[in-house]
N, CA, C and O of each residue as an XYZ file, in Angstrom:
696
protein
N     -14.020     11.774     43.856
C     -13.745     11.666     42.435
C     -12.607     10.654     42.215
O     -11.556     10.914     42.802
N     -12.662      9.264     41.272
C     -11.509      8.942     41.021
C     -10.729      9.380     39.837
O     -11.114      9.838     38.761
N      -9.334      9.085     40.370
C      -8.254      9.422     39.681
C      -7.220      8.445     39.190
O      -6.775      7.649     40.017
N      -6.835      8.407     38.106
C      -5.380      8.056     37.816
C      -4.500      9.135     37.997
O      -4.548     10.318     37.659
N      -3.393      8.207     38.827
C      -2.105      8.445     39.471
C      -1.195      8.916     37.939
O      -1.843      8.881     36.894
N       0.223      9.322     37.884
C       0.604      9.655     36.452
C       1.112      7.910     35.805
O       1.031      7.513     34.642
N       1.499      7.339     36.726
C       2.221      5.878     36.496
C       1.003      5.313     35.875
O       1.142      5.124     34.666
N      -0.371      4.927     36.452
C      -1.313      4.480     35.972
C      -2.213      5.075     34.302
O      -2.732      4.474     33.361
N      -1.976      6.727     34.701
C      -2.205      7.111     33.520
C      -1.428      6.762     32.112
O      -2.069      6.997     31.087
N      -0.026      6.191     31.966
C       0.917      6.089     31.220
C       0.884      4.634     30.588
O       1.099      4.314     29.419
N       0.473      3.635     31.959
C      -0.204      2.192     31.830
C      -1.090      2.442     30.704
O      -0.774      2.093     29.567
N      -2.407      3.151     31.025
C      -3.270      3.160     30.346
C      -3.478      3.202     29.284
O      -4.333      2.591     28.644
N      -2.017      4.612     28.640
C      -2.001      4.585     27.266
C      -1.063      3.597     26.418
O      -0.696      3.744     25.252
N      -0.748      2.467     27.379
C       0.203      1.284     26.801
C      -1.111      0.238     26.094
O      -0.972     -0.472     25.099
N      -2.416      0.392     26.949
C      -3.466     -0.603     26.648
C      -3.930      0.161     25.329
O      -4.750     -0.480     24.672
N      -3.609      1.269     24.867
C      -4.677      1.836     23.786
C      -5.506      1.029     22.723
O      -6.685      1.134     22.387
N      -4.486      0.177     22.298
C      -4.951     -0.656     21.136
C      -5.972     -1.264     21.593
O      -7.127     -1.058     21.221
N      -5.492     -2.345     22.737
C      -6.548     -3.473     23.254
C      -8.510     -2.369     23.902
O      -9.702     -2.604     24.097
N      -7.705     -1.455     23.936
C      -8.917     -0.530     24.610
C      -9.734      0.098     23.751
O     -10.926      0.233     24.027
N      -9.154      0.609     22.488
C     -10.078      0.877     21.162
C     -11.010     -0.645     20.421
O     -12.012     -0.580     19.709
N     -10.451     -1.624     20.772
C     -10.269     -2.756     20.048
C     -12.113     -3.118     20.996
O     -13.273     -3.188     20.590
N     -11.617     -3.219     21.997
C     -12.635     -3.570     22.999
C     -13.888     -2.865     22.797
O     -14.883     -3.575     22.649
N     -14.087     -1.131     22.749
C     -14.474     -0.627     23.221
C     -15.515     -0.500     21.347
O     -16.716     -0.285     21.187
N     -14.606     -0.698     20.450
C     -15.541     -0.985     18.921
C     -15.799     -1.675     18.563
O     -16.305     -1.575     17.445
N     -15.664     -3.169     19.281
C     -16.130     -4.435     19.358
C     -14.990     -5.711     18.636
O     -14.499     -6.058     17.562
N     -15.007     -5.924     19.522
C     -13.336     -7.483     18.872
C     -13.779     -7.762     17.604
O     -12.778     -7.613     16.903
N     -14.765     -8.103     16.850
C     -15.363     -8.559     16.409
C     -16.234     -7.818     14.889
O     -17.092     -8.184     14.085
N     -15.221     -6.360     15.189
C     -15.484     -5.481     13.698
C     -14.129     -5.587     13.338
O     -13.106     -5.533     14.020
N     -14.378     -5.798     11.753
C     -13.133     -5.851     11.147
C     -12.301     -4.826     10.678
O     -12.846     -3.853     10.157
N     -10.987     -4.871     10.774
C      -9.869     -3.661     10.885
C      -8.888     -4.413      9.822
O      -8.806     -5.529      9.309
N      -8.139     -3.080      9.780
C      -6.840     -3.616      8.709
C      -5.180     -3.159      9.288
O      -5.193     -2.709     10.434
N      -4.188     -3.210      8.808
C      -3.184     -3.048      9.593
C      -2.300     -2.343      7.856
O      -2.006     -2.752      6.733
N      -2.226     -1.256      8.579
C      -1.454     -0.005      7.502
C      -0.442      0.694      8.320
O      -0.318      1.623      9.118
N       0.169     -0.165      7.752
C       2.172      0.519      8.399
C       2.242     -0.196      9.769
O       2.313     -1.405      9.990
N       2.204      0.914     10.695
C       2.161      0.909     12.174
C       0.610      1.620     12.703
O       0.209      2.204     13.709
N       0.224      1.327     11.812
C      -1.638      1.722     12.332
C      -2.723      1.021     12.045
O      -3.141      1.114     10.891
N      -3.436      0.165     12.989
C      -4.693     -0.106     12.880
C      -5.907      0.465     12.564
O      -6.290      1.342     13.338
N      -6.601      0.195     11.634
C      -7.557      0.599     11.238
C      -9.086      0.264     11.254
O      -9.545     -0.757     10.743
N      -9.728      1.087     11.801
C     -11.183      0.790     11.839
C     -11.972      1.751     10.966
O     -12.655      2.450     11.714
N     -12.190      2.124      9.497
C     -12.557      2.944      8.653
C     -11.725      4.279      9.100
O     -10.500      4.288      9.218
N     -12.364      5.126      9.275
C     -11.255      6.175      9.798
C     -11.096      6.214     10.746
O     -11.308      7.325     11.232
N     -10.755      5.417     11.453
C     -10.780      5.613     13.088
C      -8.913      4.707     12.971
O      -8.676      3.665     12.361
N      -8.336      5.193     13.427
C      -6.719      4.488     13.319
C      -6.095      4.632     15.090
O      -6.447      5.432     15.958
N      -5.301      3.774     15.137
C      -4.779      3.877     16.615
C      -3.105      3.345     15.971
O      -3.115      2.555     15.028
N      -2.110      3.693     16.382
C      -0.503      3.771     16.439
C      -0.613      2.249     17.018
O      -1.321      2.129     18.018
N       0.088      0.920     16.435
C       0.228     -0.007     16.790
C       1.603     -0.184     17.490
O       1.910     -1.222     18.076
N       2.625      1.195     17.359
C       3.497      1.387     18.185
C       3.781      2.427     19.648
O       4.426      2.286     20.687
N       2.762      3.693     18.957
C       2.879      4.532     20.389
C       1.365      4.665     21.017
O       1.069      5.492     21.880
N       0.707      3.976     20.601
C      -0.946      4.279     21.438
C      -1.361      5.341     20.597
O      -2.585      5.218     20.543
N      -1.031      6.293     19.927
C      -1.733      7.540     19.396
C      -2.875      7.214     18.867
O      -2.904      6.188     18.189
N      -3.831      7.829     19.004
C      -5.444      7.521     17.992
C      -5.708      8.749     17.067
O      -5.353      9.847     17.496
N      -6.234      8.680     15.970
C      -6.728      9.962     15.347
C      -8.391      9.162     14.880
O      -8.774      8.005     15.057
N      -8.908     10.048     14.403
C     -10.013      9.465     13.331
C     -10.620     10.772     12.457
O     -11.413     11.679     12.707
N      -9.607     10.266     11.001
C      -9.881     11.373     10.265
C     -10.640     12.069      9.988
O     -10.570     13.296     10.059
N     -12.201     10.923      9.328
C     -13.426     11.785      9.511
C     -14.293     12.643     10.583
O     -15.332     13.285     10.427
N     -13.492     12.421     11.722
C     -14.141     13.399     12.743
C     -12.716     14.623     13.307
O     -12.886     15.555     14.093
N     -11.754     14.349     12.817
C     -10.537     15.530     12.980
C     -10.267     15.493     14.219
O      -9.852     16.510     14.774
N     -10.466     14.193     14.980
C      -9.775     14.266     16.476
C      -8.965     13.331     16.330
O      -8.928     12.471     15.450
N      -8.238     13.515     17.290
C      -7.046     12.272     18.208
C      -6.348     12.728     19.564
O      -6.562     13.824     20.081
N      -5.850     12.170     19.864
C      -4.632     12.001     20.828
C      -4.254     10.893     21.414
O      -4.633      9.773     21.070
N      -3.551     11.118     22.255
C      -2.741      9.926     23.098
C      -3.648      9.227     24.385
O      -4.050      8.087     24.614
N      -3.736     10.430     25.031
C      -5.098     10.050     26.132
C      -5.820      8.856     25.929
O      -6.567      8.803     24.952
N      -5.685      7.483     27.002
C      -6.962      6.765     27.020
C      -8.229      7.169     27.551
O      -9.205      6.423     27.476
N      -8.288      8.504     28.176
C      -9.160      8.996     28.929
C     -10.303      9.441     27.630
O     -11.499      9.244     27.418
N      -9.214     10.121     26.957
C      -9.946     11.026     25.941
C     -10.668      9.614     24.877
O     -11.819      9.356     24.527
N      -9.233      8.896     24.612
C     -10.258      7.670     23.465
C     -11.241      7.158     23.937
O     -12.145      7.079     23.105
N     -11.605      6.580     25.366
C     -12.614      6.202     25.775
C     -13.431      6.731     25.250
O     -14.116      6.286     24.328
N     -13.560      8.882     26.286
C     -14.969      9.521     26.105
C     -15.403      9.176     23.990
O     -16.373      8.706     23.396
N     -14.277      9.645     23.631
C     -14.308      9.464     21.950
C     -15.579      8.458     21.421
O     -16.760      8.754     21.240
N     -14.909      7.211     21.251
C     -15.465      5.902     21.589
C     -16.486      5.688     21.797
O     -17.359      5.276     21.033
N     -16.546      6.002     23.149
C     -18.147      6.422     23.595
C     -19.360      7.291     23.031
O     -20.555      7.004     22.967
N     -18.560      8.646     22.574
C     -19.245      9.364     22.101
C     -19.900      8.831     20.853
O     -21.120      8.926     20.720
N     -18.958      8.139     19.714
C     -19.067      7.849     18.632
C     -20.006      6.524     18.526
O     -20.546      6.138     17.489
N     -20.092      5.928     19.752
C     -21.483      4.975     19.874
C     -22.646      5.951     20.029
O     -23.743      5.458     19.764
N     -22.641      6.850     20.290
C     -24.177      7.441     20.515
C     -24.137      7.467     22.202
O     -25.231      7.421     22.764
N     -22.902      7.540     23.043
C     -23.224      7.670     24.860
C     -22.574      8.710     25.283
O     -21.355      8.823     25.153
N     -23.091      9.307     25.662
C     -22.207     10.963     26.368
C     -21.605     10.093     27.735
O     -22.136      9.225     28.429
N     -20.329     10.700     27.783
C     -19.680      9.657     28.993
C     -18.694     11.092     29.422
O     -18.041     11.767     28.627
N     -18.823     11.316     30.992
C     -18.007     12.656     31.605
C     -16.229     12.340     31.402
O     -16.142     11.299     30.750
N     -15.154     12.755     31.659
C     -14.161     12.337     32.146
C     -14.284     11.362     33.345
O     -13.742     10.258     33.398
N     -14.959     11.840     34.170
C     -15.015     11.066     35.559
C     -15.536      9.539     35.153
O     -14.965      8.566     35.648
N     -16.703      9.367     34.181
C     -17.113      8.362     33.594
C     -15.849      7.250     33.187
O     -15.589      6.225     33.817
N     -15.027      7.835     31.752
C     -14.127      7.603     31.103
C     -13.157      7.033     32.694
O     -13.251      5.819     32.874
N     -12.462      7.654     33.559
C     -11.859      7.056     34.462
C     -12.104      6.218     35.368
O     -11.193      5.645     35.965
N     -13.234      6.032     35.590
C     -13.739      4.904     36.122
C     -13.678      3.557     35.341
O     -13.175      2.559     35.857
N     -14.269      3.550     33.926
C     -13.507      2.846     33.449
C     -12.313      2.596     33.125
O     -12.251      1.566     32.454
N     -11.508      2.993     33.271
C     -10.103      2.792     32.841
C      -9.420      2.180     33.971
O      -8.501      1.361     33.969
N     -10.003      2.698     34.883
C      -9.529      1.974     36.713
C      -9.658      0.234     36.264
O      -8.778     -0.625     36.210
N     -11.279      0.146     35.955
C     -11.706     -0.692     36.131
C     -10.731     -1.669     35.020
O      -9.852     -2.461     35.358
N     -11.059     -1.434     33.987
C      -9.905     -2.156     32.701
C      -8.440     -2.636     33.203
O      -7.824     -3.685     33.014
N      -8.143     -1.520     33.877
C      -6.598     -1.615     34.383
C      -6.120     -2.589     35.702
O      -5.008     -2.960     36.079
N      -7.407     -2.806     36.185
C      -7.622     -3.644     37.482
C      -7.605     -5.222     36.755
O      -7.059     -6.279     37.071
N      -8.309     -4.890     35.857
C      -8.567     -6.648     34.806
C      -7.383     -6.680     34.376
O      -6.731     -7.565     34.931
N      -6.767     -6.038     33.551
C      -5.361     -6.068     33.332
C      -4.152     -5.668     33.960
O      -3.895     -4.477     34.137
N      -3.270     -6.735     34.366
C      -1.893     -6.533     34.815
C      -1.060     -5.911     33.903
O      -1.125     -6.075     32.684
N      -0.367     -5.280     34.420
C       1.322     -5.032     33.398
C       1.085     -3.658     32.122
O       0.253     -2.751     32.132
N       1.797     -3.861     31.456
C       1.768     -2.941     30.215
C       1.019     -3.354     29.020
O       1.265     -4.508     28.669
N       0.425     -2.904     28.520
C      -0.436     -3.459     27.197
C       0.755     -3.881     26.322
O       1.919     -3.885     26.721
N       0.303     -4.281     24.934
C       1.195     -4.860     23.862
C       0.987     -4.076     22.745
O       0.024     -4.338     22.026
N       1.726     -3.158     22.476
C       1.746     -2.361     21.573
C       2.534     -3.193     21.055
O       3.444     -3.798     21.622
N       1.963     -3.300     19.111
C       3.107     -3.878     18.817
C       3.955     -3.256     17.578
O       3.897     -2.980     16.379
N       4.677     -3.238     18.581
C       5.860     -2.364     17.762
C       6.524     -3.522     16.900
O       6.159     -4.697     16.923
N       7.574     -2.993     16.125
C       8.096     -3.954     15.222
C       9.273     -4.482     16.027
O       9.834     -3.678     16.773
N       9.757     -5.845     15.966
C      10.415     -6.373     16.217
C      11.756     -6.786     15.269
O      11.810     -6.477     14.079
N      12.516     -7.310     15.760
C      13.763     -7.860     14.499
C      13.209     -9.153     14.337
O      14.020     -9.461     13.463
N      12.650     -9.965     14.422
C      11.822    -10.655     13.273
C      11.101    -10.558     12.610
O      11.017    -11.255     11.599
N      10.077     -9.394     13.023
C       8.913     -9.210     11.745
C       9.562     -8.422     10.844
O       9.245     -8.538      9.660
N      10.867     -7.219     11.335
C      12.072     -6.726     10.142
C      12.192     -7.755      9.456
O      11.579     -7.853      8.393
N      12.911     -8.627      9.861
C      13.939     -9.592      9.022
C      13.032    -10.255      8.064
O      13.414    -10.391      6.902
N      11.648    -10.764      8.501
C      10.732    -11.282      7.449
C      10.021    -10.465      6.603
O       9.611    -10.880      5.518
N       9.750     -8.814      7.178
C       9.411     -8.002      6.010
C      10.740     -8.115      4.978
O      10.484     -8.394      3.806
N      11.715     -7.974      5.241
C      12.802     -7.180      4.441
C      13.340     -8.533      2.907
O      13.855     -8.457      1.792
N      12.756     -9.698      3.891
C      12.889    -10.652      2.996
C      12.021    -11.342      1.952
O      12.279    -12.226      1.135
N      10.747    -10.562      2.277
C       9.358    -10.340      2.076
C       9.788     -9.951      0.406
O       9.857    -10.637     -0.614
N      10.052     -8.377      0.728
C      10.567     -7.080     -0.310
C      11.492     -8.093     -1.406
O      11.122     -8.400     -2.539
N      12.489     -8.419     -0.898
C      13.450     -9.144     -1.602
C      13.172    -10.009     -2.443
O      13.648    -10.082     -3.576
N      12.266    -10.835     -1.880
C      11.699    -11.553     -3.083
C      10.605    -11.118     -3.874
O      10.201    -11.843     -4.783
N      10.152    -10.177     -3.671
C       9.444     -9.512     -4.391
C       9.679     -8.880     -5.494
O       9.168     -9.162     -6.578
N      10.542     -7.899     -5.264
C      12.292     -7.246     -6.179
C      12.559     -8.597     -6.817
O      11.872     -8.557     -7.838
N      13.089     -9.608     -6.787
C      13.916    -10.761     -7.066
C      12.540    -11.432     -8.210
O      12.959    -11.899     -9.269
N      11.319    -11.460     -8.034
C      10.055    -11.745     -8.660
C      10.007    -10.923    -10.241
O       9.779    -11.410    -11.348
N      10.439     -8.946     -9.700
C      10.002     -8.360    -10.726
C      11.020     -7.868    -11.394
O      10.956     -6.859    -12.097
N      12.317     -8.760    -11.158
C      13.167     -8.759    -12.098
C      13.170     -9.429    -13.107
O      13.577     -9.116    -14.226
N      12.522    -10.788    -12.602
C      12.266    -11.532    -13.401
C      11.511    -11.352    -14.511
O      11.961    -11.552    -15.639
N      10.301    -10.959    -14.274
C       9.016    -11.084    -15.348
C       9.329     -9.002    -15.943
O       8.647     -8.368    -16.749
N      10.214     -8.651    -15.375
C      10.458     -7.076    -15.999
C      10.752     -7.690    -17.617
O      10.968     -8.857    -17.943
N      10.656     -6.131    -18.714
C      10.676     -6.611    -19.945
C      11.291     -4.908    -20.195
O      10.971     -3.801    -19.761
N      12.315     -5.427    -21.122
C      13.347     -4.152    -21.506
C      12.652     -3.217    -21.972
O      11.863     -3.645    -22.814
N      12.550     -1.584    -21.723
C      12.016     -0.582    -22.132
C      12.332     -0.844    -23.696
O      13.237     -1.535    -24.164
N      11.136      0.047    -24.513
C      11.430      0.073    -25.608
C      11.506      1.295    -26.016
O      10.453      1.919    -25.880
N      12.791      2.138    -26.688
C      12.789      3.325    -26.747
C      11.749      4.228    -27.492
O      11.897      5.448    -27.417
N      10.989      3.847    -28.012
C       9.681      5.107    -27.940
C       8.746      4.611    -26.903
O       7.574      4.975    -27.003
N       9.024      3.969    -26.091
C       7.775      3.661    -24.586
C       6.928      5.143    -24.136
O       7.192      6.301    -24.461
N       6.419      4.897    -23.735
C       6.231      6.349    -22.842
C       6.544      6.825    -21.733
O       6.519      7.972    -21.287
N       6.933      5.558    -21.188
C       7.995      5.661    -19.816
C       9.280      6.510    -20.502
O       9.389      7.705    -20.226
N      10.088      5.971    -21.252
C      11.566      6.503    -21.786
C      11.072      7.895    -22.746
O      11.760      8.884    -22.993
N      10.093      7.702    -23.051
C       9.726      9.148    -23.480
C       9.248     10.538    -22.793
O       9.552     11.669    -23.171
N       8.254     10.109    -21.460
C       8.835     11.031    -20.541
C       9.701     11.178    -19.691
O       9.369     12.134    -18.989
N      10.818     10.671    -19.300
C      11.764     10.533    -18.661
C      12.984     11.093    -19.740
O      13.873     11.811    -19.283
N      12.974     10.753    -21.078
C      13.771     11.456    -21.473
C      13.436     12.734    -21.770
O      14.312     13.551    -22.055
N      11.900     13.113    -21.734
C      11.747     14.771    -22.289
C      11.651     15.604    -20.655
O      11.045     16.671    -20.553
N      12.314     14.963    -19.489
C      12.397     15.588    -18.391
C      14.196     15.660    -18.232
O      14.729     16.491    -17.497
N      15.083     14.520    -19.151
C      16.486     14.850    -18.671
C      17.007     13.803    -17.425
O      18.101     13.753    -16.864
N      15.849     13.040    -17.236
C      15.659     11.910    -15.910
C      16.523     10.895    -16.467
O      17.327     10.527    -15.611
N      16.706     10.141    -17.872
C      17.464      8.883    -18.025
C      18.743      8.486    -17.985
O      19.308      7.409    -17.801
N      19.223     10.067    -18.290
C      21.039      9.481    -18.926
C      21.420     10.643    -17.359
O      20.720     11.507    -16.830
N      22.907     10.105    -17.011
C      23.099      8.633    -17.408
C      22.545      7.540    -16.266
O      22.360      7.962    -15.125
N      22.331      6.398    -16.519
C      22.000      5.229    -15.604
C      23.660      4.577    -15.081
O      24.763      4.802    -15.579
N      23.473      4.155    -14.504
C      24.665      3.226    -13.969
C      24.622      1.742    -14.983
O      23.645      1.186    -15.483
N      25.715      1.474    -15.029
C      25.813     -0.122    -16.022
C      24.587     -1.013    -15.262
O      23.555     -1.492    -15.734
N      25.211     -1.034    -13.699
C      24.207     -2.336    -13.274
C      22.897     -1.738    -13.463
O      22.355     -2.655    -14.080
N      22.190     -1.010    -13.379
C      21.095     -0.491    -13.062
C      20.494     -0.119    -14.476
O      20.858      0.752    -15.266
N      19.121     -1.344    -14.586
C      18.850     -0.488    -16.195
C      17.092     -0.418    -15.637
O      16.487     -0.790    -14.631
N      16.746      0.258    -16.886
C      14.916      0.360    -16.527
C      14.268     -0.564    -17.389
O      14.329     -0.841    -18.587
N      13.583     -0.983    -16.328
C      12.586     -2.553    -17.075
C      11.224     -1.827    -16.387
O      11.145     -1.026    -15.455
N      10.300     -2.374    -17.141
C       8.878     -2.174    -16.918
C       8.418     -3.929    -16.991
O       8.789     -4.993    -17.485
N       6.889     -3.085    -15.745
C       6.511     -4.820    -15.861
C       5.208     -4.453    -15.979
O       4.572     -3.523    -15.482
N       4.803     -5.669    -16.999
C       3.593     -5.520    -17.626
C       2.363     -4.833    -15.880
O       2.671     -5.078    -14.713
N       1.364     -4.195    -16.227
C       0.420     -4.087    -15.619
C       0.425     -2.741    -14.784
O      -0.573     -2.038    -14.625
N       1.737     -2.468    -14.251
C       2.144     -1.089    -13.978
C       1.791     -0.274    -14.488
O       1.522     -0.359    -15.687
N       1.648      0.823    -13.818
C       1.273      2.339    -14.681
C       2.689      3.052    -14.644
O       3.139      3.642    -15.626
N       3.510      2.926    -13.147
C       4.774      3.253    -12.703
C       6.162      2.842    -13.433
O       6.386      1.644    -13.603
N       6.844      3.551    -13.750
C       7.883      3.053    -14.200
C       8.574      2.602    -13.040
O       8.643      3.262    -12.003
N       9.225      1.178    -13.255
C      10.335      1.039    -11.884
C      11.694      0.251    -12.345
O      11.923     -0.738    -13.041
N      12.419      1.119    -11.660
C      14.021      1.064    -11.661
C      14.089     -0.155    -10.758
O      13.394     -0.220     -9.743
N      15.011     -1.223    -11.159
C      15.666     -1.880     -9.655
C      16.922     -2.005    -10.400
O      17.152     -2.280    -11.577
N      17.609     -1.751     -9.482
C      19.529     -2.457     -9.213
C      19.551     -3.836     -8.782
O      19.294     -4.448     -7.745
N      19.986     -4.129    -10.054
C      20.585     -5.799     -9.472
C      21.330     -5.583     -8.591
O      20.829     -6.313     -7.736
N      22.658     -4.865     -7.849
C      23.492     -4.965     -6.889
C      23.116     -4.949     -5.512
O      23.693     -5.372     -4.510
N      21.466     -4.072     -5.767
C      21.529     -3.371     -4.434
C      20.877     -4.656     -3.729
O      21.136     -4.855     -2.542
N      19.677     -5.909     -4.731
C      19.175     -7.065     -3.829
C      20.284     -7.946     -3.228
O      21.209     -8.505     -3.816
N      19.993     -7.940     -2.000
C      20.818     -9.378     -1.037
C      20.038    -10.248     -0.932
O      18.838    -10.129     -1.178
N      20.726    -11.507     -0.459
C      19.800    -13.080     -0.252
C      19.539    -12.262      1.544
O      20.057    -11.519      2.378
N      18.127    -13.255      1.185
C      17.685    -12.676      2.349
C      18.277    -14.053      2.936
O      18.223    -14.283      4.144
C-alpha cells in the first residue's frame, strides 16, 4: 500500500490550490473572494489550503480527501489508496511547497490604496443629506445621528441604497 510520510502529507496540503485547480480543469473559470477561490460552490483557502463546497456540505484540509472529492464530483469513485497514489505522483512532478497565496505587503499596500481612493472618489461625488431623507429619518427615529463629530458628517451618494458615513480625518495619502 502506498503512503504519505507526515512531511509529505503537509507538502501536499501546501499544493491544494494548484491540485483543485488541476483536478477541475485550468481552464474552468473561477473568481477570487477575499482569500478564497471559487469554482461555483466549490471554494479552496488561497491562504491555508482549506476546501469546502457548500452545495455538497463537505470540506477539509486533506489533499487526500479533495482529491477523492474531486473525483467523486466528476462522476469516478476513487479509494484513498487511489487518491494517494496520485498525490505521490503530483508531488514527484512538483518540487518544494505549493504557492498558496497568501497576502503579501504589497498586495496590502495596493489594496489599502485601492480603498483610499475609492473613499477619496466618494467624497467627492457624496451630496449633503437632506433632513427629511430617509436615511436621516431613520437614523434619527433610531437615536443613531446626534451627536456626529465636527469632522465627520453623513453624505449619501447617489445610487446607494446604504447610507455611508466617511471621516475626512481618518483618509491618508496612500
Amino acid at each position: 500500500m502506498t503512503q504519505l510520510d507526515a512531511g509529505e502529507y503537509e507538502r501536499a496540503i501546501s499544493w491544494n490550490l494548484t491540485i483543485a485547480a488541476e483536478l477541475i480543469g485550468k481552464d474552468t473559470p473561477y473568481r477570487d473572494e477575499g482569500k478564497e477561490r471559487c469554482w461555483g460552490s466549490f471554494h479552496v483557502c488561497r491562504q491555508t489550503g482549506l476546501w469546502h463546497d457548500w452545495a455538497a456540505s463537505d470540506g477539509g484540509v486533506s489533499s487526500i480527501a479533495l482529491i477523492r472529492f474531486l473525483k467523486k464530483r466528476a462522476r469516478e469513485e476513487w479509494s484513498a489508496e487511489d487518491a494517494i497514489k496520485w498525490s505521490v505522483k503530483f508531488l514527484a512532478e512538483h518540487e518544494g511547497l505549493g504557492r498558496l497565496e497568501a497576502e503579501d505587503e504589497d498586495w496590502t499596500a495596493t489594496r489599502q490604496a485601492a480603498t483610499a481612493e475609492l473613499a477619496r472618489h466618494y467624497i467627492e461625488v457624496a451630496e449633503p443629506w437632506l433632513e427629511d431623507s430617509v436615511e436621516v429619518v431613520y437614523l434619527t427615529g433610531r437615536a443613531l445621528l446626534v451627536p456626529i463629530p465636527r469632522r465627520c458628517a453623513g453624505y449619501r451618494t447617489q445610487g446607494l441604497a446604504n447610507p455611508l458615513f466617511l471621516c475626512r480625518s481618518s483618509l491618508t495619502a496612500a
